[in-house]
LUMZARO-364782 format. One line per field, with one value per residue: residue number from 0; x, y, z of N, C-alpha, C in turn. Coordinates in Angstrom, 2 decimals, always signed. Layout:
N
resi	NUM  ...
n.east	X  ...
n.north	Y  ...
n.up	Z  ...
ca.east	X  ...
ca.north	Y  ...
ca.up	Z  ...
c.east	X  ...
c.north	Y  ...
c.up	Z  ...
% end
This chain:
248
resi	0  1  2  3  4  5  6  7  8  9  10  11  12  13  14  15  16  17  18  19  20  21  22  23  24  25  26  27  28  29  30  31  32  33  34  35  36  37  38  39  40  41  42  43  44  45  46  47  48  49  50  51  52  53  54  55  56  57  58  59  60  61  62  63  64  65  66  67  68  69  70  71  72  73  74  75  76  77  78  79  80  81  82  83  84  85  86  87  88  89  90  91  92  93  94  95  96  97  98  99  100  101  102  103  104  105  106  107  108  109  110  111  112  113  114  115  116  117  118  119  120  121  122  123  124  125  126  127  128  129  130  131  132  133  134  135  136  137  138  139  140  141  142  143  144  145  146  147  148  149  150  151  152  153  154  155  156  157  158  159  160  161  162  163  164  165  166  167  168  169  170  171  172  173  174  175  176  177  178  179  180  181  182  183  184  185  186  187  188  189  190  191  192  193  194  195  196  197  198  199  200  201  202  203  204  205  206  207  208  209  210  211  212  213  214  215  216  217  218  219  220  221  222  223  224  225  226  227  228  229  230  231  232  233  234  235  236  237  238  239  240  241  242  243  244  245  246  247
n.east	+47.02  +48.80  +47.39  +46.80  +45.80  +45.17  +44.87  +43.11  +44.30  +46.89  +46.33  +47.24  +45.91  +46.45  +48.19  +49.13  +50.43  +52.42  +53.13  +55.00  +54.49  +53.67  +55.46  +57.65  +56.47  +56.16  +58.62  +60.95  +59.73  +57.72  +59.28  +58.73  +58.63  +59.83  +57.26  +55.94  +52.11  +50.06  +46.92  +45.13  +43.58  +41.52  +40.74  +39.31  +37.12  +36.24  +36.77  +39.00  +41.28  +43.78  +46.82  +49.75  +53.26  +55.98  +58.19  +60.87  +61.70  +63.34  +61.75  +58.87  +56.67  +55.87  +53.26  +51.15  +47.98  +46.22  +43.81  +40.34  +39.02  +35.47  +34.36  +33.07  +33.47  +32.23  +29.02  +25.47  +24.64  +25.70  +27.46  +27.97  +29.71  +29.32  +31.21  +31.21  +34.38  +36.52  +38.24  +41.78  +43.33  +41.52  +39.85  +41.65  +40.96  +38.07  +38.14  +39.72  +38.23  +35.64  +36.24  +36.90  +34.25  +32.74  +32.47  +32.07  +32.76  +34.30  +33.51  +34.60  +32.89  +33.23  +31.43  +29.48  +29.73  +32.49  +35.47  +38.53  +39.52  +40.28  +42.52  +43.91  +46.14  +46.72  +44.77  +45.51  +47.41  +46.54  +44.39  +45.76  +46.64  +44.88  +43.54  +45.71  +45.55  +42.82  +43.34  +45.14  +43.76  +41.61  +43.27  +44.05  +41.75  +41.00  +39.27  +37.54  +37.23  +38.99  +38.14  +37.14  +38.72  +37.07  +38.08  +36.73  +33.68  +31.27  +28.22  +26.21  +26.77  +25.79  +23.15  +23.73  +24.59  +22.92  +21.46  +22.32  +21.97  +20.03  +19.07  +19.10  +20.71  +20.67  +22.21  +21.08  +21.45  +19.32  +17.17  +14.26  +12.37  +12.04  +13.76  +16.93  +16.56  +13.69  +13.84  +15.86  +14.68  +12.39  +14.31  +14.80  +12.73  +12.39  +13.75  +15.84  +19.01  +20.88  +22.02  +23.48  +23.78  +25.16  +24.90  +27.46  +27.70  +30.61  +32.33  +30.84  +28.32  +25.32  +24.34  +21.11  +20.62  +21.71  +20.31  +17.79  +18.19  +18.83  +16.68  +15.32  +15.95  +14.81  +16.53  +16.55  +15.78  +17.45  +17.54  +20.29  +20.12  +19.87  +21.74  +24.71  +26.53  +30.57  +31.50  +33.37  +32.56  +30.00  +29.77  +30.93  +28.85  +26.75  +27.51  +27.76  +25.65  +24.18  +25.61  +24.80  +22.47  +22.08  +23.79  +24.54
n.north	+38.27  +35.96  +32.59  +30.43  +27.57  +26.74  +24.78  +25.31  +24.51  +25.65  +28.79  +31.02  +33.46  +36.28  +35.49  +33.41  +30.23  +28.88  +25.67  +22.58  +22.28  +24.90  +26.05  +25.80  +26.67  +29.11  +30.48  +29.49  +29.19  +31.60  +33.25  +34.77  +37.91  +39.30  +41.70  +41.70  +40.69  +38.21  +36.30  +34.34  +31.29  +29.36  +26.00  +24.56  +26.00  +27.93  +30.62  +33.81  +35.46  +38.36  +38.63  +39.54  +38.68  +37.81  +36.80  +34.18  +30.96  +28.20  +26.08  +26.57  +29.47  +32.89  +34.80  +38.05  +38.41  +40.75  +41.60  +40.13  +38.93  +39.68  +39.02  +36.33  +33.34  +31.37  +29.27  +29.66  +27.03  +23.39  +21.24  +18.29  +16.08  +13.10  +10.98  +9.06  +6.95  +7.44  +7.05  +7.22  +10.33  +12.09  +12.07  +14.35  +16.31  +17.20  +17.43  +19.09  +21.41  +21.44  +22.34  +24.65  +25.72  +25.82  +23.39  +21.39  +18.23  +15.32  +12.40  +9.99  +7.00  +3.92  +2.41  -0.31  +0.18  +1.00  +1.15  +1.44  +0.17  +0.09  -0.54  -1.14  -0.02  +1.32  +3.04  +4.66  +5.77  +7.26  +8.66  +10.66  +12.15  +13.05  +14.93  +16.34  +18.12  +19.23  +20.94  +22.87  +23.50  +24.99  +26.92  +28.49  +29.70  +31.15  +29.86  +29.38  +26.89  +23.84  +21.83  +18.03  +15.07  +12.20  +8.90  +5.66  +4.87  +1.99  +1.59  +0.63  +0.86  +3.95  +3.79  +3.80  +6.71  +8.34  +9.66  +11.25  +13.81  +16.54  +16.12  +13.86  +14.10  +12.67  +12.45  +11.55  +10.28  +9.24  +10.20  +11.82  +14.02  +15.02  +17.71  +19.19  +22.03  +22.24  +20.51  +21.78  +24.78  +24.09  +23.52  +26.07  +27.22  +26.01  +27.72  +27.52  +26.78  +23.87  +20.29  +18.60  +15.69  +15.48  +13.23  +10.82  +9.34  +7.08  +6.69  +4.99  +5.46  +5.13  +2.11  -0.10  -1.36  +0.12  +2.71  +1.79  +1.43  +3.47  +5.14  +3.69  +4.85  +7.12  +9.24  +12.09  +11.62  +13.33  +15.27  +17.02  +18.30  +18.46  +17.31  +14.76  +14.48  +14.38  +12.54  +14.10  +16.40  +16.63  +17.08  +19.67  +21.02  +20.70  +21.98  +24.44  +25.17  +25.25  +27.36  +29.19  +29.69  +29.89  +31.99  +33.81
n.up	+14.40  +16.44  +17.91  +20.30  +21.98  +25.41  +28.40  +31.46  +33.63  +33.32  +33.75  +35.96  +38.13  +37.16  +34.78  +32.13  +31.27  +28.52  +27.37  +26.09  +22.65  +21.36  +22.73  +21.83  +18.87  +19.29  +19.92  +18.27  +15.87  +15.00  +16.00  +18.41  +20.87  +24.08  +25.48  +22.69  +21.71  +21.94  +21.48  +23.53  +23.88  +26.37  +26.02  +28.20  +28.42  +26.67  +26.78  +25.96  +25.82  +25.29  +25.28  +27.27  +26.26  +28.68  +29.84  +28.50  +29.64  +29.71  +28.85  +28.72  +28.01  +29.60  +29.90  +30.27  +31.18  +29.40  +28.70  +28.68  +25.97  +24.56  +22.48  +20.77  +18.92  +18.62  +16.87  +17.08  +17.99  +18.59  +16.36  +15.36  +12.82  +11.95  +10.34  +7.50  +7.10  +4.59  +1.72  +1.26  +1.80  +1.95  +4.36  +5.73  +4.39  +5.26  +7.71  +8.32  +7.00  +7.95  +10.82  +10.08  +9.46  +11.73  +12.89  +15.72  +16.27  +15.53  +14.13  +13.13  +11.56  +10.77  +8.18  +6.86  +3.28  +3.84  +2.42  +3.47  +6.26  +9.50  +11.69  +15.53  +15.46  +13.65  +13.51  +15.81  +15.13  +13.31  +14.44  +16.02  +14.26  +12.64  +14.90  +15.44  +13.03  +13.42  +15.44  +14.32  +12.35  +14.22  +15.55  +13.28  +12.42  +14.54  +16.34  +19.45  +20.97  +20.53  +18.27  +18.79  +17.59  +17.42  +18.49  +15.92  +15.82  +14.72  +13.13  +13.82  +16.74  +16.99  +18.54  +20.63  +21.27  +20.80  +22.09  +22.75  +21.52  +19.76  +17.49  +14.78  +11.49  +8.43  +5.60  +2.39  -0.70  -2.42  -0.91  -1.75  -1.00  +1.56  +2.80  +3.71  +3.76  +4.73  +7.60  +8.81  +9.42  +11.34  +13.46  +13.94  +14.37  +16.65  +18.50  +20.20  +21.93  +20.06  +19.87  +16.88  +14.57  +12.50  +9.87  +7.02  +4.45  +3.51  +0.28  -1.14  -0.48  +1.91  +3.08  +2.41  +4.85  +6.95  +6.70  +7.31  +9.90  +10.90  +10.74  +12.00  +14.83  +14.36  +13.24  +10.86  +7.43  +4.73  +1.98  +0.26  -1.62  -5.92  -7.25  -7.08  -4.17  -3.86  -1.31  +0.44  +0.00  +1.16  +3.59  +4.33  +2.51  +3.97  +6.38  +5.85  +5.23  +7.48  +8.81  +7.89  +8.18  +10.58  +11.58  +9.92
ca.east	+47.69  +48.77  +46.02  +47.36  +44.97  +45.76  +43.94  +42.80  +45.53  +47.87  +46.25  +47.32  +45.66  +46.92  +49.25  +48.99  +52.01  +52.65  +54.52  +55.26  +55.10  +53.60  +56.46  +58.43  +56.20  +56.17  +60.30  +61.47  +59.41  +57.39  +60.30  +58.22  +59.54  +59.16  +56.34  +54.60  +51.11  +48.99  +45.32  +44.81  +42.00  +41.20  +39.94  +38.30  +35.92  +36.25  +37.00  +39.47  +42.48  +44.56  +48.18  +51.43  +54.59  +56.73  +59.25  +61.22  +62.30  +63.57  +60.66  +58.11  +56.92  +55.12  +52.57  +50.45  +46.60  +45.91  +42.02  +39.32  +38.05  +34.22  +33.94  +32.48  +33.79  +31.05  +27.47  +24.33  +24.18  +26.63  +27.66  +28.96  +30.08  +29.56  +31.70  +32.01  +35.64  +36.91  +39.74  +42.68  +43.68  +39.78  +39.69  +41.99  +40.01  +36.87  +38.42  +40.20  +37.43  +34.84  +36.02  +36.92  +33.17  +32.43  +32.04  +32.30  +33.47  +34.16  +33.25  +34.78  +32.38  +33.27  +29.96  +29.25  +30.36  +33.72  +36.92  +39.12  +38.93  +41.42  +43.19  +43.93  +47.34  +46.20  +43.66  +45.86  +48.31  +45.66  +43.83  +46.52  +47.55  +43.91  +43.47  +46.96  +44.77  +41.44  +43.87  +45.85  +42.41  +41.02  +44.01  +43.97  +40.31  +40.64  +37.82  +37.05  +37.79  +39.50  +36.93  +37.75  +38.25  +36.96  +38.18  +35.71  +32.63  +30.30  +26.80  +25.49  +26.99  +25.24  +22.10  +24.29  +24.92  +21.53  +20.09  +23.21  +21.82  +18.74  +18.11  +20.11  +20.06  +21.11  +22.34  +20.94  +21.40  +17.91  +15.75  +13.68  +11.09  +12.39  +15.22  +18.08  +15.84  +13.09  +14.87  +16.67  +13.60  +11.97  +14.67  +15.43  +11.75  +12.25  +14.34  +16.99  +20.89  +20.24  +23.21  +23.08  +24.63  +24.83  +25.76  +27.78  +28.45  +31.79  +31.97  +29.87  +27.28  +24.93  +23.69  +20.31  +20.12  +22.29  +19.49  +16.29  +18.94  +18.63  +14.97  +14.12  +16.48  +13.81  +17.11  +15.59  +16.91  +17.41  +18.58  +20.95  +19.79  +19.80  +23.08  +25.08  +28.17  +31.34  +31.38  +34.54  +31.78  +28.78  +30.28  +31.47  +27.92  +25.60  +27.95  +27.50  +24.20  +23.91  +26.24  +23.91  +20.60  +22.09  +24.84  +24.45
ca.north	+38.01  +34.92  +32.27  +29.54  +27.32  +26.40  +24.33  +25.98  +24.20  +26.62  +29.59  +31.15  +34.36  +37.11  +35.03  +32.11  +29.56  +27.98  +25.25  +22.33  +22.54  +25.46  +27.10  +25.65  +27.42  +30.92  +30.75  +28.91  +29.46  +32.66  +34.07  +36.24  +38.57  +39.93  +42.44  +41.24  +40.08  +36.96  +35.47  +32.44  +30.49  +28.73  +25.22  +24.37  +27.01  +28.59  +32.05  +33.73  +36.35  +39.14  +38.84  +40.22  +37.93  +38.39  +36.17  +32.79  +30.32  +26.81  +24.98  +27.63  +31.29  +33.44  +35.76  +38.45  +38.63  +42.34  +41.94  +39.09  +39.24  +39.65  +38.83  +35.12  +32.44  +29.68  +29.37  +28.87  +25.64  +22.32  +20.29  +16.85  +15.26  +11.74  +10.81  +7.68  +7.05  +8.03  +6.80  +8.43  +11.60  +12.81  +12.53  +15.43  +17.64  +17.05  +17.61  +20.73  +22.37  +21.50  +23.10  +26.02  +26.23  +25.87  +21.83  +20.95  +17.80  +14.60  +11.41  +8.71  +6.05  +2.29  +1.74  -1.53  +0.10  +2.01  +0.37  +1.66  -0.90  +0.37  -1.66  -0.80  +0.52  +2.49  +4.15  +5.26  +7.27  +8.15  +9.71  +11.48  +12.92  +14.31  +15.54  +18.08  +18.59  +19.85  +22.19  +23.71  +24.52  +25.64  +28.11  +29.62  +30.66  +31.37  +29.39  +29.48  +25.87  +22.89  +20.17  +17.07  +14.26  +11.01  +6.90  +5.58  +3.89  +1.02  +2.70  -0.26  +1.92  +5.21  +3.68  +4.55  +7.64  +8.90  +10.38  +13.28  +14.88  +16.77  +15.83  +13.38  +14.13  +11.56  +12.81  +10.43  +10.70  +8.24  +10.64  +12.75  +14.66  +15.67  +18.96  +19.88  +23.33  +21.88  +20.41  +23.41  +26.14  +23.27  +23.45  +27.06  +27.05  +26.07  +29.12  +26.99  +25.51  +22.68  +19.44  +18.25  +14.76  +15.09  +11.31  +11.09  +7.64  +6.86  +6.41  +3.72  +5.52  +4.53  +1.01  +0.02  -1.67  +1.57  +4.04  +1.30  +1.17  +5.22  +5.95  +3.32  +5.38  +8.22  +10.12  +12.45  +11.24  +14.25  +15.46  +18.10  +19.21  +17.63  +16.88  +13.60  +15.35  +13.14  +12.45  +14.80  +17.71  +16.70  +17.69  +21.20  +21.94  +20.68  +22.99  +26.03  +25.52  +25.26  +28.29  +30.43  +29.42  +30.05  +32.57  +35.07
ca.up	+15.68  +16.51  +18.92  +20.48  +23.48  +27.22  +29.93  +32.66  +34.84  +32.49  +34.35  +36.90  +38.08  +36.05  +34.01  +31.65  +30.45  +27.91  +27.44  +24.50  +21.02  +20.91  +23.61  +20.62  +18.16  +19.87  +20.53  +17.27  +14.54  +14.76  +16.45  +18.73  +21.78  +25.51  +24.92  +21.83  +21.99  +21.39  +21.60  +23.92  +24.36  +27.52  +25.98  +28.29  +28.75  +25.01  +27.11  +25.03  +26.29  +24.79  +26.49  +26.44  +26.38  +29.42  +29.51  +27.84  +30.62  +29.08  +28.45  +28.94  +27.93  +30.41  +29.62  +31.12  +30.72  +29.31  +28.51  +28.59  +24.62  +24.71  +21.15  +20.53  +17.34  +18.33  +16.53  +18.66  +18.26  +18.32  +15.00  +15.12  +11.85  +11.80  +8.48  +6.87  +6.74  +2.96  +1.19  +0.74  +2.69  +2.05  +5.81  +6.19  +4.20  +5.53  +8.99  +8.28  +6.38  +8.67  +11.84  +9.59  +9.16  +12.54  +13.66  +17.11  +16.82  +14.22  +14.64  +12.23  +11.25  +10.04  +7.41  +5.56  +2.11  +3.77  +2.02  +4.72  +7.68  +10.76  +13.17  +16.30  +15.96  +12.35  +14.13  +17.01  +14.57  +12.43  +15.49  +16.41  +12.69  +12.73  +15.86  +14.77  +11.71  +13.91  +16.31  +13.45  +11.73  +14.99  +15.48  +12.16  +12.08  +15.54  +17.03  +20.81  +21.08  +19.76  +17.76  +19.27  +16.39  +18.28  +17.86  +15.10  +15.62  +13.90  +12.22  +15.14  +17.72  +17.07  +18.61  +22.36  +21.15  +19.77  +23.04  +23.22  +20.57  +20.23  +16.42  +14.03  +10.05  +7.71  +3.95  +1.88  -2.02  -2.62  -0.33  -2.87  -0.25  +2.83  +2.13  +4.67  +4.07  +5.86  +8.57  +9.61  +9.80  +12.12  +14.61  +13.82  +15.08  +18.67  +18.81  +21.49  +21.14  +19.76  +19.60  +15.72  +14.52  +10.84  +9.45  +5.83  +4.05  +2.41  -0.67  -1.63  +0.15  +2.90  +2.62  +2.76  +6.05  +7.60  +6.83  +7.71  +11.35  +11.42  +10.67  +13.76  +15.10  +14.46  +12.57  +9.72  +6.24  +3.76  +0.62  -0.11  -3.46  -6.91  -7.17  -6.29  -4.31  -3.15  +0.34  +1.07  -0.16  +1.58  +5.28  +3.63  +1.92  +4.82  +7.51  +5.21  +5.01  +8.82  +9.49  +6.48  +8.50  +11.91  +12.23  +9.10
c.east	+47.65  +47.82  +47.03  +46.46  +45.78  +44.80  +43.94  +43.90  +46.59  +47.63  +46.24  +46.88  +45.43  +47.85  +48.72  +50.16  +51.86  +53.58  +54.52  +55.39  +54.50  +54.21  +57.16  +58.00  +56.64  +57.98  +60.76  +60.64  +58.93  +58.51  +59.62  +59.23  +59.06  +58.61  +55.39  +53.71  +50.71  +47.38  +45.55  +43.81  +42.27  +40.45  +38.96  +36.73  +35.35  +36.46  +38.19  +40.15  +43.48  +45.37  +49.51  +52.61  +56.01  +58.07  +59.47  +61.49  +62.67  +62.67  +59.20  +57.96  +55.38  +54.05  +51.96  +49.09  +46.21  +44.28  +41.43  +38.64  +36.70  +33.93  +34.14  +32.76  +32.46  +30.09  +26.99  +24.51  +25.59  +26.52  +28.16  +28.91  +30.04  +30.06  +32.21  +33.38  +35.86  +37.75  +40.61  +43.20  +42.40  +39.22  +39.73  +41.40  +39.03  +37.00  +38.86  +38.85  +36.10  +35.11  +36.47  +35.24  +32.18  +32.01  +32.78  +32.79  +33.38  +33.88  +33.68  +33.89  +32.91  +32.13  +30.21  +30.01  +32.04  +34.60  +37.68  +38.77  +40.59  +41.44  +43.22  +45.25  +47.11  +45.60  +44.10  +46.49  +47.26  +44.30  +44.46  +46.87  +46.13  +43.35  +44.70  +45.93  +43.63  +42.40  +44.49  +44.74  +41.67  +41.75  +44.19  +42.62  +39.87  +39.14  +38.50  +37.67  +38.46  +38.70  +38.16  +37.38  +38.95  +37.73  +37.02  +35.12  +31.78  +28.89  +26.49  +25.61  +26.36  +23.65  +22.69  +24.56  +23.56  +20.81  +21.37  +23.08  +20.41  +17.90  +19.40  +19.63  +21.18  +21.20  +22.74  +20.82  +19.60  +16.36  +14.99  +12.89  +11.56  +13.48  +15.50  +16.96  +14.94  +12.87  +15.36  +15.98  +12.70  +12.93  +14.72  +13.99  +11.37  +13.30  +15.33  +18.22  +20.04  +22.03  +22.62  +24.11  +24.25  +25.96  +26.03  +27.97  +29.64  +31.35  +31.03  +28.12  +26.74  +24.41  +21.97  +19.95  +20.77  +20.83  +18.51  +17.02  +18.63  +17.07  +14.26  +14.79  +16.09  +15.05  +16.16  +16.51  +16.47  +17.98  +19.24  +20.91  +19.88  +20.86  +23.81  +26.26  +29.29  +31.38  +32.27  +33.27  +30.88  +28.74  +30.07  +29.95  +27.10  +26.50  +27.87  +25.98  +23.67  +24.03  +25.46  +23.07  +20.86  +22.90  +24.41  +23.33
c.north	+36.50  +34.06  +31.06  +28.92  +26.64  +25.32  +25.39  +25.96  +25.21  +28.33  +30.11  +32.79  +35.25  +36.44  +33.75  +31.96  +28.50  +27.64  +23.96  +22.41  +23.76  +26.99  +26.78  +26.40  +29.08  +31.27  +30.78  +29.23  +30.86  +34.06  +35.30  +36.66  +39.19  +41.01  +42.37  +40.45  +39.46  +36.87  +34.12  +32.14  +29.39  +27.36  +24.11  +24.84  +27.77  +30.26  +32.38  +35.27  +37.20  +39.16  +39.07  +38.95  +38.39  +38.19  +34.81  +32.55  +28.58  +25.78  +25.84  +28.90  +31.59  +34.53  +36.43  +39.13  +40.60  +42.50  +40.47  +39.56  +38.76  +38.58  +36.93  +34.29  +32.09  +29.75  +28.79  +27.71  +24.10  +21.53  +19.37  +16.25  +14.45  +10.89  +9.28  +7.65  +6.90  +7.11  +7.57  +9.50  +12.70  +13.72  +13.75  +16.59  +17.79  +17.70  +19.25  +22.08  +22.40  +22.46  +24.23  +26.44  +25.89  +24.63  +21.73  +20.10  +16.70  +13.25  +10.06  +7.01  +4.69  +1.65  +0.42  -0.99  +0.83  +0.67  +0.37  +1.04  -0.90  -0.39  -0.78  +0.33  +1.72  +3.58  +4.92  +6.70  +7.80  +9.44  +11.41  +12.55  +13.47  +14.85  +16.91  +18.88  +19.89  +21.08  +23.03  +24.46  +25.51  +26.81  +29.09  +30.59  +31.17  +31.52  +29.59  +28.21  +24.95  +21.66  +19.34  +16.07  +12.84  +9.72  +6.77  +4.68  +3.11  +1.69  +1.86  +0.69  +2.89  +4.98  +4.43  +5.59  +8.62  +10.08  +11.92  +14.05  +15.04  +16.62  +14.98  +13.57  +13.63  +12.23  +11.35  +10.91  +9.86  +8.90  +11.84  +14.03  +15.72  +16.69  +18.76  +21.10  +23.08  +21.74  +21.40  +24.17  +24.69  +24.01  +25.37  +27.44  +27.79  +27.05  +28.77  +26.94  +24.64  +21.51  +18.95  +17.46  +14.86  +13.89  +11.43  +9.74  +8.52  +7.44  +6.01  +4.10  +5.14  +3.02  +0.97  -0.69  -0.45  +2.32  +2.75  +1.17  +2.66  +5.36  +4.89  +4.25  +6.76  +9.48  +10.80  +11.88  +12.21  +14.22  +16.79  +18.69  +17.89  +16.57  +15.42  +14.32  +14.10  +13.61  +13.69  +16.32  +17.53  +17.05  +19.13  +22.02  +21.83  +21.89  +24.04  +26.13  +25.81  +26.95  +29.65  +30.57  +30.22  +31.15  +33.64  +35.82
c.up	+15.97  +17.51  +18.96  +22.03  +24.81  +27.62  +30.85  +33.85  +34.79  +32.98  +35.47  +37.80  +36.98  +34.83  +33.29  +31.09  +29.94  +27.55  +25.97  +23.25  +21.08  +21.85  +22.06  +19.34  +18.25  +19.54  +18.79  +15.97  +14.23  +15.59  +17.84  +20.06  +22.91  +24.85  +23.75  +22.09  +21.41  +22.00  +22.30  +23.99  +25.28  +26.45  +26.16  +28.77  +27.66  +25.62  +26.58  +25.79  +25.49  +25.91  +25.76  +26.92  +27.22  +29.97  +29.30  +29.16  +29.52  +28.08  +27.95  +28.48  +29.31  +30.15  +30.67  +30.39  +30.59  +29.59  +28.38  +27.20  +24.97  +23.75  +20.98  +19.23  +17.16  +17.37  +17.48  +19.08  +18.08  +17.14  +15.33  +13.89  +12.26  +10.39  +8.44  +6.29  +5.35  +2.93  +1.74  +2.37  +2.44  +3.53  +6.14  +5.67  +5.11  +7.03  +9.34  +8.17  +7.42  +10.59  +11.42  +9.71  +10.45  +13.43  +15.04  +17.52  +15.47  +14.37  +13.62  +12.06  +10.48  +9.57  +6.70  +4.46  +2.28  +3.02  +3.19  +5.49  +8.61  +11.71  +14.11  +16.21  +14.41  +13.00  +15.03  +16.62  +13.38  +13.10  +15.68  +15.37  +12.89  +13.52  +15.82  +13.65  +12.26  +14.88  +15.13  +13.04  +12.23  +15.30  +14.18  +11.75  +13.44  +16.43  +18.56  +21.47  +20.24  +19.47  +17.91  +17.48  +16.86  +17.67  +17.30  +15.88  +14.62  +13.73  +13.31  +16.60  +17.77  +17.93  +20.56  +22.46  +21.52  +20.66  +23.78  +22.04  +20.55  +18.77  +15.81  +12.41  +9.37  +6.05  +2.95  +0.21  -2.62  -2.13  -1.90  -2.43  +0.45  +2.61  +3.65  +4.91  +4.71  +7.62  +9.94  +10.03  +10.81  +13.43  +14.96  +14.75  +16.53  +19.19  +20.34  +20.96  +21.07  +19.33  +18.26  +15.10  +12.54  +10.73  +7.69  +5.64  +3.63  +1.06  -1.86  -1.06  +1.71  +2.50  +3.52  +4.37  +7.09  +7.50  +7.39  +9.95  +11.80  +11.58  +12.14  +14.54  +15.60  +13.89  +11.47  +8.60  +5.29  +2.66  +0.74  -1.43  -4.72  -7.65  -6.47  -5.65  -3.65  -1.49  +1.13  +0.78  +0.87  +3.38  +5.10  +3.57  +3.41  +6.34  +7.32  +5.52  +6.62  +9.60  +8.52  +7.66  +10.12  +12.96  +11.14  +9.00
% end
């Protein structure tokens, strides 16, 4: 069944309407019709609606709220990717696949070893191109909400960040000790939600004054196994591993 999200402003009692591209979706592409039903999600509440389609108007379709779905996407706890900007169109994987596997939100980093170095006006349409990326993904696996995918920040920056999260873990290929498996049964522990900033280099890695900037930082720095993986993986494996420990 098809899912498609609202604002709240978009509700009105019994009824919710929607309207832009994805009045244009509903009308024009999936062809649908007065009486067939959809999935909305409220995003900004992640509350989530079975409704019937009641009528086209110009711009607009109208629906009417049948049932409030009980049934929950989220995991306990919040994910933020912090990814060292990639090459390539890496990005868009990383972006896609990650709020398939449940990330909350993305955070584009500018490290010492990234290649990639965005201007102002790069970054604006490159915002925008993966921000379509994170809603498309979020409607097909029909999440609750839509992961936001922020303007990048400098590895210097994360020090203003540091205190909206309730742990930060750093995937470092150099650590030898400390596991992700560790880590995880710690927080899994304190038996709370918990906000969780996992940080990825580029390419090139993290550099060494980046991680000696995290650990004052009091971030944990881990390994993910024996393996070197490329950066576009190391989002993928550490969110599985999250959504293994915390949801299955």
């Amino acid at each position: 069944m098809p899912k498609f999200f609202v604002k709240t402003s978009q509700i009105k009692e019994e009824n919710i309407y929607i309207n832009g591209t994805d009045f244009n979706h509903i009308s024009n592409v999936l062809r649908l019709k007065v009486g067939e039903q959809i999935t909305i999600g409220n995003m900004d509440t992640g509350e989530n609606y079975l409704c019937e389609i009641l009528k086209f108007d110009k711009e607009k379709v109208t629906t009417k709220i049948i049932e409030k779905l009980k049934e929950q996407k989220e995991i306990k706890l919040e994910i933020h990717i912090l990814q060292g900007i990639p090459k390539s169109d890496k990005m868009e994987l990383i972006i896609q696949k990650s709020v398939e596997l449940g990330v909350s939100k993305i955070i584009p980093i500018q490290m010492d070893r990234s290649i990639v170095k965005l201007n102002e006006k790069d970054e604006k349409k490159k915002n925008e191109r993966w921000n379509k990326i994170a809603e498309s993904a979020a409607k097909q696996c029909e999440r609750d909400i839509i992961p936001e995918v922020s303007m990048s920040i400098k590895t210097d920056n994360i020090e203003t960040i540091k205190n909206d999260y309730d742990i930060i873990i750093v995937a470092y290929e150099k650590e030898e000790n400390n596991t992700i498996k560790n880590v995880l049964k710690e927080i899994k522990k304190k038996n709370k939600p918990a906000k969780i900033a996992i940080i990825i280099g580029p390419e090139g890695g993290i550099s060494d004054r980046e991680i000696q900037l995290l650990e004052n930082m009091d971030a944990k720095i881990v390994t993910i196994g024996k393996r070197i993986l490329r950066t576009e993986t190391v989002a993928l494996a550490i969110s599985s591993m999250i959504v293994y420990e915390f949801e299955l």
